[in-house]
C-alpha positions as a Markdown table, in Angstrom:
| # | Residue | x | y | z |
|---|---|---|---|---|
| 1 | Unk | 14.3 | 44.7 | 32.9 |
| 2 | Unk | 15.4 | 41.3 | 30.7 |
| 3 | Unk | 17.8 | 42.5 | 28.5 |
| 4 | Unk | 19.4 | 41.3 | 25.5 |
| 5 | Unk | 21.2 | 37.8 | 26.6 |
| 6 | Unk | 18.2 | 37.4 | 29.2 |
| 7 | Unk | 15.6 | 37.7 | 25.8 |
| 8 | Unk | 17.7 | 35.4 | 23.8 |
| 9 | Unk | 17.7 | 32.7 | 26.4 |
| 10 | Unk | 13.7 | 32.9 | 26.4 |
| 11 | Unk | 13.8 | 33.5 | 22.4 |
| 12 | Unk | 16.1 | 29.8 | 22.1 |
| 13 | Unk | 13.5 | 28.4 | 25.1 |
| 14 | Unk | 10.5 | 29.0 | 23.2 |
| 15 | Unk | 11.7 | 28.0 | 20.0 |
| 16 | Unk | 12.4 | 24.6 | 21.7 |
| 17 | Unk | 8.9 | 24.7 | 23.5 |
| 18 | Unk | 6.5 | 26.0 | 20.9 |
| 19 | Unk | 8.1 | 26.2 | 17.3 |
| 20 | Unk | 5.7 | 24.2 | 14.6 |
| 21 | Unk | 2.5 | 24.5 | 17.0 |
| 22 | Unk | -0.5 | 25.6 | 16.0 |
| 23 | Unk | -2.7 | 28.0 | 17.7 |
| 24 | Unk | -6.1 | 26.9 | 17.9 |
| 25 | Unk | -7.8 | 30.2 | 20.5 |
| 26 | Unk | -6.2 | 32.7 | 22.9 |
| 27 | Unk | -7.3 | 34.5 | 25.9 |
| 28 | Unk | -6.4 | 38.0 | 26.8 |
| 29 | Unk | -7.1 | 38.8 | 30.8 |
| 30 | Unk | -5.4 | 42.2 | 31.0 |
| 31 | Unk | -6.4 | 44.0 | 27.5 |
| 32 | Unk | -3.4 | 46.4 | 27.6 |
| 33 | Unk | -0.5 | 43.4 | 27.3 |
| 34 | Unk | -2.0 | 43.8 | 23.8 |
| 35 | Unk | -1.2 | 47.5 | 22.6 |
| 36 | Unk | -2.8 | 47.1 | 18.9 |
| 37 | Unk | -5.6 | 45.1 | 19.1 |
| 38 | Unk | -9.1 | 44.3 | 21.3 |
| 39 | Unk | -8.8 | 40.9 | 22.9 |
| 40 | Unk | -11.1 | 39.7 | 20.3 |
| 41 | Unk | -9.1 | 41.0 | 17.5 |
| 42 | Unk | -6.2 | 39.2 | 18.8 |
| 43 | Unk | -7.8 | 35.9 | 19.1 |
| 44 | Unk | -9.4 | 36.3 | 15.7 |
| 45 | Unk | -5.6 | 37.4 | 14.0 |
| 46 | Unk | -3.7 | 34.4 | 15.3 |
| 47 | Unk | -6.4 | 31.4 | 15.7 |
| 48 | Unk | -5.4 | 28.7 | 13.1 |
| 49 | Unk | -1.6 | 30.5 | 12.5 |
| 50 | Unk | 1.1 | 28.0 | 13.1 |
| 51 | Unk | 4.6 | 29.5 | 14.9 |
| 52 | Unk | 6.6 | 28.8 | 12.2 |
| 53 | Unk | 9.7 | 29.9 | 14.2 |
| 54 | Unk | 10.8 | 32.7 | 16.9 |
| 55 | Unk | 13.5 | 35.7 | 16.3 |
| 56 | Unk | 15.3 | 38.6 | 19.1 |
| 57 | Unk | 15.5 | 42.3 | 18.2 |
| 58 | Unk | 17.4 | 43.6 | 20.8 |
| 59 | Unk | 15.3 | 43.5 | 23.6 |
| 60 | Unk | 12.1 | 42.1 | 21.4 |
| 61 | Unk | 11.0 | 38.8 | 20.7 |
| 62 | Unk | 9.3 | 38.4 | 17.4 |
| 63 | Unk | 6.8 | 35.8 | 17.0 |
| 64 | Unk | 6.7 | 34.7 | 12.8 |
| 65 | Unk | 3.6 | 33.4 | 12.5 |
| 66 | Unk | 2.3 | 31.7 | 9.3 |
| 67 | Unk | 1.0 | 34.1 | 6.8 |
| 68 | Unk | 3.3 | 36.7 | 7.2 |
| 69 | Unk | 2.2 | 37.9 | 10.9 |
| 70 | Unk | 4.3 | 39.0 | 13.5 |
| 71 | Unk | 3.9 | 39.4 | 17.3 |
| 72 | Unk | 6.0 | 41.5 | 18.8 |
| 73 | Unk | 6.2 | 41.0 | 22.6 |
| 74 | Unk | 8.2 | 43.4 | 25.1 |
| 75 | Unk | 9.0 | 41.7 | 28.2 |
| 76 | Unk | 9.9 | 44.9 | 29.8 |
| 77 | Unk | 10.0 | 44.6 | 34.1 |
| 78 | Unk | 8.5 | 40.9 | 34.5 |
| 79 | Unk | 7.1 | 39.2 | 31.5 |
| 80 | Unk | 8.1 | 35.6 | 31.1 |
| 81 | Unk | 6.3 | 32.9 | 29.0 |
| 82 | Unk | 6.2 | 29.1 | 30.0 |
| 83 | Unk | 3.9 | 26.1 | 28.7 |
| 84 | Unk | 1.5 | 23.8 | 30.9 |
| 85 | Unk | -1.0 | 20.9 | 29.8 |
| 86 | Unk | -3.9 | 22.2 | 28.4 |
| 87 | Unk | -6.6 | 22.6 | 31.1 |
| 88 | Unk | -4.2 | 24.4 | 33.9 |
| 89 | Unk | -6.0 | 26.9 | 35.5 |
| 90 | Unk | -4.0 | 30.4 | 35.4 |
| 91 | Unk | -2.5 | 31.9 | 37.9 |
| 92 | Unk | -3.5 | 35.3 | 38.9 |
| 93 | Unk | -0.6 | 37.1 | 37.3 |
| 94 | Unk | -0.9 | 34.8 | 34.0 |
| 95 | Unk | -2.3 | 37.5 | 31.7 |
| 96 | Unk | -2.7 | 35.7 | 28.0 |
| 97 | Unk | -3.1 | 32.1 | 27.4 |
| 98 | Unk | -1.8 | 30.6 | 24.0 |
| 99 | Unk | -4.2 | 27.4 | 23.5 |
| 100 | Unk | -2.1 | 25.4 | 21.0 |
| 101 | Unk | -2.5 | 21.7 | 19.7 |
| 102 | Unk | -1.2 | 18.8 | 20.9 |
| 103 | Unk | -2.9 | 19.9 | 24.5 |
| 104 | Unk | -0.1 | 22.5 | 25.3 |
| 105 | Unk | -1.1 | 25.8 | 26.8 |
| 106 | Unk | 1.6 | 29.1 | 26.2 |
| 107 | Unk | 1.2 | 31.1 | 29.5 |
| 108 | Unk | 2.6 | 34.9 | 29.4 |
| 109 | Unk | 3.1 | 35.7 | 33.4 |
| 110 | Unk | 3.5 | 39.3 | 34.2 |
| 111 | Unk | 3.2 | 40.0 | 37.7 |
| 112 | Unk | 4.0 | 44.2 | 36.9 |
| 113 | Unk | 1.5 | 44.1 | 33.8 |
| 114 | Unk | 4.1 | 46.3 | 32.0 |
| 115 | Unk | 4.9 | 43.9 | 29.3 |
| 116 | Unk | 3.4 | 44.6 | 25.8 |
| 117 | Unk | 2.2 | 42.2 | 22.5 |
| 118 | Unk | 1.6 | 43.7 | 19.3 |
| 119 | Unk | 0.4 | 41.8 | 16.1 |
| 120 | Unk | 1.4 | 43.0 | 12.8 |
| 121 | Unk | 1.7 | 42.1 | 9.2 |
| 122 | Unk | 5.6 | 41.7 | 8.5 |
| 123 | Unk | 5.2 | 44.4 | 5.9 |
| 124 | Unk | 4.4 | 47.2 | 9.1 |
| 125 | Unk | 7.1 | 45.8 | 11.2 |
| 126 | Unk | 9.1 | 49.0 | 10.9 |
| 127 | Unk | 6.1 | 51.0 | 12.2 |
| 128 | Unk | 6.2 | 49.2 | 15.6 |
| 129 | Unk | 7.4 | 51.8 | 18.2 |
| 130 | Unk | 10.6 | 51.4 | 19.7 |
| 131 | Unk | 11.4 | 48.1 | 17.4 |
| 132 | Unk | 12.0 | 50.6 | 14.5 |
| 133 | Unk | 14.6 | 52.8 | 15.9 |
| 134 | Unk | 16.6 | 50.0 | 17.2 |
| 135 | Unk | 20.6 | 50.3 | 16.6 |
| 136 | Unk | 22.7 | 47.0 | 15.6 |
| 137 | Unk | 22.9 | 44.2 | 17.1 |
| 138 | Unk | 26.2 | 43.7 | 19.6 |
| 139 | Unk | 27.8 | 41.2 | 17.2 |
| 140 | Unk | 30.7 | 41.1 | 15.6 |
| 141 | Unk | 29.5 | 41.3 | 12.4 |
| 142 | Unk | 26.5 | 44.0 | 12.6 |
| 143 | Unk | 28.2 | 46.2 | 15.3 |
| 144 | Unk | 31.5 | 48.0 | 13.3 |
| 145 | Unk | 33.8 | 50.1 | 14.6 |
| 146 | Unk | 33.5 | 52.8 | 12.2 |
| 147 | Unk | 29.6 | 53.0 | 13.1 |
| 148 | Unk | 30.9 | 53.3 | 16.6 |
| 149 | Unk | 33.6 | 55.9 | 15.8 |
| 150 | Unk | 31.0 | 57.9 | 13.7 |
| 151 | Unk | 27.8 | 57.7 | 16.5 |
| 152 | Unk | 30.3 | 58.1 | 19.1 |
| 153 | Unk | 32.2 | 61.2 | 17.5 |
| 154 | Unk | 29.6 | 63.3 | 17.2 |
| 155 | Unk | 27.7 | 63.2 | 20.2 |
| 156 | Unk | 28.8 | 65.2 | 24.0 |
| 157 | Unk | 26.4 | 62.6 | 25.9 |
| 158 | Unk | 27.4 | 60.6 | 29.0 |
| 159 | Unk | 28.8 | 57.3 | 27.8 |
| 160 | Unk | 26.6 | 55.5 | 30.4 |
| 161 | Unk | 23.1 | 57.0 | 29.0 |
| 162 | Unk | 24.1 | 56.9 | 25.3 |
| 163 | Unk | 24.9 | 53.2 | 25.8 |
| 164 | Unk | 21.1 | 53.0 | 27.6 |
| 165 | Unk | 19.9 | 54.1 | 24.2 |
| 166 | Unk | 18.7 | 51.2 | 21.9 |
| 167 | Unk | 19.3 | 53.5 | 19.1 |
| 168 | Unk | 22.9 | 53.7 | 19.1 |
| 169 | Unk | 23.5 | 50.1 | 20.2 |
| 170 | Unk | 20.7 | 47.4 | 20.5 |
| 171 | Unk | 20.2 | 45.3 | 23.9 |
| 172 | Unk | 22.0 | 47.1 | 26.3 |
| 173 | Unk | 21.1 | 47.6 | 29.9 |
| 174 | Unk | 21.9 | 48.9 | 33.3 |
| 175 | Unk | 23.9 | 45.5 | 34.0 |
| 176 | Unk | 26.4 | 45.1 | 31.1 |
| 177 | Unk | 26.5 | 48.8 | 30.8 |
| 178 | Unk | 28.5 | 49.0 | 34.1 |
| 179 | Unk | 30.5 | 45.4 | 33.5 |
| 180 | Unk | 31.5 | 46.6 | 29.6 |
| 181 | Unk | 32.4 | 50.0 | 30.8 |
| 182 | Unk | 34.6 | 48.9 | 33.7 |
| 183 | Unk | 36.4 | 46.4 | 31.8 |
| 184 | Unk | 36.9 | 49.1 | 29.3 |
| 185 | Unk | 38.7 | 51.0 | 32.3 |
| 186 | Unk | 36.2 | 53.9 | 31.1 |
| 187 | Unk | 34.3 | 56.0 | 33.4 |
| 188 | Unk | 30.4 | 56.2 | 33.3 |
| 189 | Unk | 30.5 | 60.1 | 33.4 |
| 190 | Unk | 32.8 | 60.5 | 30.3 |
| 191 | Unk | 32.1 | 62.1 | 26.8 |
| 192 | Unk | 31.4 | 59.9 | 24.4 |
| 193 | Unk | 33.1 | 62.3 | 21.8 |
| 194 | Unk | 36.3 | 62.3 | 24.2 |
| 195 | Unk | 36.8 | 58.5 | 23.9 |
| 196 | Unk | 39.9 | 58.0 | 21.2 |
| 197 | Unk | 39.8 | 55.4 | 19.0 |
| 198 | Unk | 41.4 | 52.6 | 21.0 |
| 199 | Unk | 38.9 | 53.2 | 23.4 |
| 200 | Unk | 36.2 | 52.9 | 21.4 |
| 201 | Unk | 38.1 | 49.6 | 19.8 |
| 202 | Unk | 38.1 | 48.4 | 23.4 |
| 203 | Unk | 34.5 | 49.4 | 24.6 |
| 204 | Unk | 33.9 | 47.2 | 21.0 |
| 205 | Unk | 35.2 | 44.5 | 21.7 |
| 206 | Unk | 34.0 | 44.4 | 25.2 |
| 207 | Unk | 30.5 | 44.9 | 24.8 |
| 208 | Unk | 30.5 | 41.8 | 21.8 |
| 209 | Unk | 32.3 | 39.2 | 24.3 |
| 210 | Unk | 30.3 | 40.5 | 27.0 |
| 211 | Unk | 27.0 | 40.1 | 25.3 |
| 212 | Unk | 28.2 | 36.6 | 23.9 |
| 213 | Unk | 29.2 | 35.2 | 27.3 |
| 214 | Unk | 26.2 | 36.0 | 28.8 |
| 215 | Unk | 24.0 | 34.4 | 26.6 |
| 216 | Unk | 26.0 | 30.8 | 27.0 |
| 217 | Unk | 25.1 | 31.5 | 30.6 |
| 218 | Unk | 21.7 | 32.0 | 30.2 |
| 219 | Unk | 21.8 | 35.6 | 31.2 |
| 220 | Unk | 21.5 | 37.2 | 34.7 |
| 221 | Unk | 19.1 | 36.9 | 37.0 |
| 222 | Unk | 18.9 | 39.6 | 39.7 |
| 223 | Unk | 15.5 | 39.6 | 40.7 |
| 224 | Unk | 13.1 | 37.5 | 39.1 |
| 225 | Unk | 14.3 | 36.5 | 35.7 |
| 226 | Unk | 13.8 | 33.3 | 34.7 |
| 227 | Unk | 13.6 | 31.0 | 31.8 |
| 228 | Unk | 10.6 | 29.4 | 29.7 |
| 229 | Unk | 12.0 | 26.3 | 32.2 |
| 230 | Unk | 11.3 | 28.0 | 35.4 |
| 231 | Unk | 15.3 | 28.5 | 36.0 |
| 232 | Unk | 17.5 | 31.3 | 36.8 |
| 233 | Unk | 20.3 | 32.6 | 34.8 |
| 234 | Unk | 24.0 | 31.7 | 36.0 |
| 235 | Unk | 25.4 | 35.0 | 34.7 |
| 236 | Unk | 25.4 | 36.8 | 38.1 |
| 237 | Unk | 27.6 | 34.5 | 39.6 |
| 238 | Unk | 30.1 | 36.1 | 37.0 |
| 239 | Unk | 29.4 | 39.9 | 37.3 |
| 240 | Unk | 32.4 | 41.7 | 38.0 |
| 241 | Unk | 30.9 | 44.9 | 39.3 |
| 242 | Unk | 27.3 | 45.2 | 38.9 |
| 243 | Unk | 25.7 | 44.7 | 42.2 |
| 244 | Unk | 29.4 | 45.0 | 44.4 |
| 245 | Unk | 29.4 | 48.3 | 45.4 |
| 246 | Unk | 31.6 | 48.9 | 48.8 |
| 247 | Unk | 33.0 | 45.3 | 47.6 |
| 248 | Unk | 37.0 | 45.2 | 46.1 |
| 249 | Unk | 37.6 | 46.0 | 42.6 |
| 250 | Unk | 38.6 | 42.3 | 41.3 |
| 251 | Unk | 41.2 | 44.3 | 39.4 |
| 252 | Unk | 43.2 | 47.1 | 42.1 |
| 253 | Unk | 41.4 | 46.3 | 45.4 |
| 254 | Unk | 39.8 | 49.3 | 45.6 |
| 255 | Unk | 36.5 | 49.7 | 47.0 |
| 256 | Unk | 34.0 | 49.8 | 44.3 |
| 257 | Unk | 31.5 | 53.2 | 44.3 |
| 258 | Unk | 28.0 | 53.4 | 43.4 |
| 259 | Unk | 26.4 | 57.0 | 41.8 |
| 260 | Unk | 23.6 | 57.8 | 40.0 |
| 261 | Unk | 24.3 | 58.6 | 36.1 |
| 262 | Unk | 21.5 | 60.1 | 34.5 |
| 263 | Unk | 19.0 | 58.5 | 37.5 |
| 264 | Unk | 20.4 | 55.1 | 36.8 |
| 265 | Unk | 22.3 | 53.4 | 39.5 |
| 266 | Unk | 26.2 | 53.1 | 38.2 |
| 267 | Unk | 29.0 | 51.0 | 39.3 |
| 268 | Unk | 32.4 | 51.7 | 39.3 |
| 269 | Unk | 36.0 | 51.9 | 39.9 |
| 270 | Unk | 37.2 | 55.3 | 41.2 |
| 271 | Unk | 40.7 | 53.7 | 40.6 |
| 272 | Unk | 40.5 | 51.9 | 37.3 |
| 273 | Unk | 37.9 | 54.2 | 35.9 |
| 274 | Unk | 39.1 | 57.9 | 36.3 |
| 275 | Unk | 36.6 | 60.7 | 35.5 |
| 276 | Unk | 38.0 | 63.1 | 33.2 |
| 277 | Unk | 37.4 | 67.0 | 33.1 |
């Protein structure tokens, strides 16, 4: 699944791509990628709206259409958008077609059919599920330490699932879950309430330069991510654990481990990161 730096490269592609078009008609081929509305319905909200500009929460990107409507689109497994002269025929895994002016077509490709679009007025944007309950951004100025301290202190979770959680912490995934917690020197099994406050300092600090270096890397691609350009990220080529188990730990030598943490695959250390009692 995309996650946060993978979204925000699509979010700054799009923005280059479509921002300022108008759209003039859609066409929904798989009626679930819309969870709110008939096919119909959604051609009938957004015909004549221009994409005044394009926003990222967390893992969502957020369409701001003119006249105070938003569409909310989940990538989730595969989505991915990308823009063709008007006329292309569709591919068979192209599942919504954005017919804007100026001849361009916006194509939403998802060959697992698991991503989701859901049109709203901005006023019911906090009833979209998921997109509600969303924690703070990984940024240095919405993600604070004493939030951290306060989440973290009073909760007896796995650090690895609580940081899975988009409540607590917005945009995390399996991929800089294992990089932020290794160069943390913290283990995925530990209690979140056990970490002392320059761990949590450190996790921090991680998790904000992580994030940011991502993103000027275009995020990772693993499988199939790829931009509104048709490229891959170049962020994998920089992983320091994720996908390197039985490989050396860049930091001891040791051979790095792979266990499953609450049914996620998890990287590690068994050196650097010590499980505690």
């Amino acid at each position: 699944m995309p996650e946060l730096p993978e979204v925000e490269t699509v979010r700054r592609g799009l923005t280059r791509l479509v921002k300022g078009h108008v759209v003039e008609s859609t066409e929904v081929r798989w009626p679930k990628t819309v969870s709110n509305l008939t096919p119909e319905e959604f051609d009938a909200e957004l015909a004549g709206r221009k994409i005044e500009r394009i926003d990222r929460r967390g893992k969502y990107l957020l369409f701001r259409f003119s006249g105070d409507l938003t569409m909310v689109s989940h990538l989730r497994m595969e989505g991915s958008y990308y823009t063709v002269p008007r006329g292309t025929e569709p591919g068979k895994h192209d599942l919504v077609t954005f017919h804007l002016d100026d001849d361009v077509d916006l194509f939403y490709r998802d060959t697992r059919k698991f991503g989701r679009m859901t049109v709203v007025p901005n006023t019911q944007l906090d009833q979209v599920p998921g997109l509600s309950t969303l924690g703070p951004e990984p940024t240095e100025d919405a993600l604070d330490f004493d939030y951290m301290k306060r989440i973290f202190n009073k909760s007896n979770a796995r650090i690895k699932p609580f940081l899975l959680d988009q409540s607590h912490i917005a945009g995390i995934g399996n991929i800089y879950a294992d990089e932020t917690l290794w160069q943390s020197k913290i283990h995925p099994k530990t209690h979140v309430n056990a970490l002392t406050d320059d761990e949590i300092h450190t996790l921090r600090n991680k998790i904000i330069a992580e994030m940011a270096r991502s993103i000027e890397h275009h995020g990772t691609t693993v499988h199939s991510f790829t931009n509104v350009f048709g490229e891959a990220g170049e962020f994998q080529n920089e992983l320091e654990v994720y996908g390197r188990a039985g490989e050396p730990c860049l930091r001891c030598g040791t051979a790095l481990e792979k266990i499953k943490v609450a049914q996620r695959g998890t990287t590690f250390c068994p050196h650097c990161q010590v499980e505690r009692d």
